[in-house]
Structures are given as C-alpha cells and as structure tokens.
ROFILO-621784 format. One record per residue (C-alpha): x, y, z. Coordinates in steps of 0.25 Angstrom, whole numbers, padded with zeros to 4 digits. Layout:
REM ROFILO-621784
   east  north     up
      X      Y      Z
...
END
This chain:
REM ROFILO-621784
   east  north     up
   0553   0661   0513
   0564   0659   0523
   0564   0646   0530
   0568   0644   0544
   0582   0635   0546
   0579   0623   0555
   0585   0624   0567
   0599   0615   0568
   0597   0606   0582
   0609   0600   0588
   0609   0586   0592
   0612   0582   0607
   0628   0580   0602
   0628   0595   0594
   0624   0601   0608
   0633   0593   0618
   0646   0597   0607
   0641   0613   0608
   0638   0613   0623
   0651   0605   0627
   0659   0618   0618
   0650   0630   0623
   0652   0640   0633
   0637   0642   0638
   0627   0631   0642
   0615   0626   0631
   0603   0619   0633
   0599   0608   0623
   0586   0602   0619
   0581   0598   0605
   0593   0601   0597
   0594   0617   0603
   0603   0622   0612
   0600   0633   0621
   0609   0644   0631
   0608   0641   0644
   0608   0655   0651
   0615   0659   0661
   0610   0658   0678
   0611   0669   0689
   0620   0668   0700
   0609   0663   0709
   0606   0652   0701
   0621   0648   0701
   0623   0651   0717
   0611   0641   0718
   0616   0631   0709
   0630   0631   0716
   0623   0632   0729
   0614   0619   0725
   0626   0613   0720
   0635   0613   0730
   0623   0609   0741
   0621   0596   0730
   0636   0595   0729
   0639   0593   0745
   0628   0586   0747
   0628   0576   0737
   0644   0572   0739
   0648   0557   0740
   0636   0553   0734
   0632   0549   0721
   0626   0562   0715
   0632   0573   0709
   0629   0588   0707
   0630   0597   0695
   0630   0609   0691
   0624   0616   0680
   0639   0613   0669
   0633   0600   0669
   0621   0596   0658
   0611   0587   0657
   0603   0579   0648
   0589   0575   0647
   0590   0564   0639
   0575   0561   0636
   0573   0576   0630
   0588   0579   0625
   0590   0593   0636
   0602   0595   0639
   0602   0605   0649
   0612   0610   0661
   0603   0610   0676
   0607   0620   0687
   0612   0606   0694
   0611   0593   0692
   0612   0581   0700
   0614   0565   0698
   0615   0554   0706
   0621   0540   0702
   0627   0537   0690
   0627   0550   0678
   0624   0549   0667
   0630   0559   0655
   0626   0562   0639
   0639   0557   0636
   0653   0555   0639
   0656   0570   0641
   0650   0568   0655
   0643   0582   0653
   0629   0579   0650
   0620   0573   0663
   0610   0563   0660
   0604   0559   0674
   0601   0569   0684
   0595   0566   0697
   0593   0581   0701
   0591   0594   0692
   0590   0608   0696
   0588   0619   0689
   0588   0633   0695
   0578   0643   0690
   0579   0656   0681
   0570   0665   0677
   0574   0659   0662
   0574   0645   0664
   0564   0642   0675
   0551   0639   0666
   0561   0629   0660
   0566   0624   0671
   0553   0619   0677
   0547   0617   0665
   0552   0610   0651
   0565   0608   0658
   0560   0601   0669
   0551   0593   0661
   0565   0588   0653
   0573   0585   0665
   0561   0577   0671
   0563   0568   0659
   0577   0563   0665
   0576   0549   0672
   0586   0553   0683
   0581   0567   0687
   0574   0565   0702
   0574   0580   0706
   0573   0594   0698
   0575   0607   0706
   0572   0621   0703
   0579   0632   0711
   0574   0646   0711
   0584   0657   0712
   0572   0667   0718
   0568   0659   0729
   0573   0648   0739
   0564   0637   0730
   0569   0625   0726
   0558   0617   0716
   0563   0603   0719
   0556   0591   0709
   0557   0577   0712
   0555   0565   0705
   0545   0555   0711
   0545   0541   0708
   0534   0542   0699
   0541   0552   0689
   0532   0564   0695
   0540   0577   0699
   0538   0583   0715
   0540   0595   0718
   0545   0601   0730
   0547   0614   0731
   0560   0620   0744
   0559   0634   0747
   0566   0643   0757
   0579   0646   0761
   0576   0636   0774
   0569   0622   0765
   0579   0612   0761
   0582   0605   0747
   0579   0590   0750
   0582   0581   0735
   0577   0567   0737
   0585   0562   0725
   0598   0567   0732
   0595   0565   0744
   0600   0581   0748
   0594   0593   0755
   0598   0605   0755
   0597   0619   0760
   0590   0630   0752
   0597   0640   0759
   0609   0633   0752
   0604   0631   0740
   0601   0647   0740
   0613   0652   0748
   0617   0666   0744
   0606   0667   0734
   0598   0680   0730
   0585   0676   0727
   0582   0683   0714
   0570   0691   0714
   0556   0687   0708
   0552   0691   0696
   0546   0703   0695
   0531   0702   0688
   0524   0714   0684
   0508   0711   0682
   0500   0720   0673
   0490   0729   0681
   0476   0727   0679
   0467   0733   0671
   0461   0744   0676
   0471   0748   0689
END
C-alpha cells in the first residue's frame, strides 16, 4: 500500500527567499504558497485611477499610497498577501529590514473578480480584520459603479456603507478624503453580469 508523502511546509523565511527571486506573485498562509493570477485591464485602470486620486490628495501629509508591488503581513495569522492598494498613516512598520513587507495598514482595498471575490469578502477579510491598525477595508466592483466601504468603529465592530453611482462620492473618515466615483471609474467599461441560466420547471 503506497503511502502519501507529507507535504514539505515552508517556514515564513523559506517563502520571503522564494518570493524576493520569482518572476510572478505568491500568497502564503500555513506553510503553502499560492499563484496569484493575474487581473483585467479594468481592475488595473481602477487601481491606477484610485491610486493616483489617493496619491494627490494625500500629498504633504503623513500617509502614503501603494500599489499592489508592495506586500503585507497579517501577523496574528501569518498571510502574507499583496492588496489592490494599501495605505498607512504614521510611522510604518515592515517584516524586516528589506523594507518590502507592510505590517500596519490603515486602509486595504481590494478590487473584485470573478475568482477572488468570495475570498475577498470572506476568509480574506476575516484575516485583515485581525490587523490592529486597519480602520477601513474597501471592495471595488468592476461591473458597476459600487464602492463597498467598511469601517472600523471604536468598539472593534465593522460598518458598512455602501457608494454607488457615477454621481456619489467616496468620503474615508480615517483619511480624511473624498473622492469622485466618476474618477475612481473614469474610462472604464463595466464588464457584463454574469449570465445565469435557471433550469426550466418541470412540467413547461
């Protein structure tokens, strides 16, 4: 009877030497690393279009905007993991002295797919919600002019607001920004629904 070989799971310091050598972006969570695939041209128009609004908006002050080259940790779960964009305010704080690895986010946002979105608002937002620094998580459709915007309130709870509409306005209470839809979607296609095909009934 042939036995199963145990699966060999890198440590924290096996992965950070692959990732830091490899050509594509990985995931990494329990000692397994996983391909990150690859986004539409929507998703990075928005990101850039985000980006820069954050970018302006944000300059001479003490926070910083990045893009999605950057990783960060959640420490109390070991994910390391590379948001759409992240922003933080104040003093960061990095993995180590490589400078590549963020540790205190104040804002995440992660812009949906078809193949990450049960991730995304699901197991991967129940890990970023365990970072200490995190005030605001956003989830930025690429079908419709929605922004899903959740806030931290003093007593640890998660509010959600919900922007929609190419005329309704962005406002992030832990950056102290606003900012147009029509921006953050400029030049955008919306891609189309999914199409859902329902069994006929019985009997038609």
């Amino acid at each position: 009877m042939a036995v199963a070989k145990p699966i060999h799971r890198l440590t924290e310091a096996e992965y950070l030497e692959i990732e830091r050598r490899a050509e594509f972006k990985s995931e990494f969570l329990d000692g397994e690393m996983f391909a990150m695939s690859g986004g539409t041209r929507w998703q990075s128009l928005i990101a850039n279009n985000l980006g820069s609004e954050l970018r302006t908006q944000l300059k001479g002050r003490p926070c910083i905007a990045y893009t999605s080259d950057l990783r960060v940790k959640v420490q109390a779960v070991g994910l390391y993991t590379y948001p759409d964009l992240s922003v933080v305010c104040g003093e960061q704080q990095f993995d180590d002295t490589q400078t590549d690895t963020l540790l205190n986010p104040t804002v995440i946002v992660e812009i949906l797919s078809d193949s990450s979105e049960a991730y995304d608002r699901g197991k991967k937002f129940e890990m970023y919600r365990q970072i200490p620094s995190l005030r605001e998580y956003l989830l930025v459709s690429q079908r419709r002019p929605l922004i899903e915007q959740f806030i931290r309130q003093d007593s640890g709870e998660w509010l959600l607001r919900e922007v929609s509409g190419m005329n309704a306005r962005l406002s992030s209470p832990s950056l102290n920004v606003t900012i147009a839809l029509s921006e953050i979607f400029s030049q955008v296609e919306f891609l189309p629904a999914e199409i859902r095909i329902e069994s006929s009934k019985k009997g038609n």
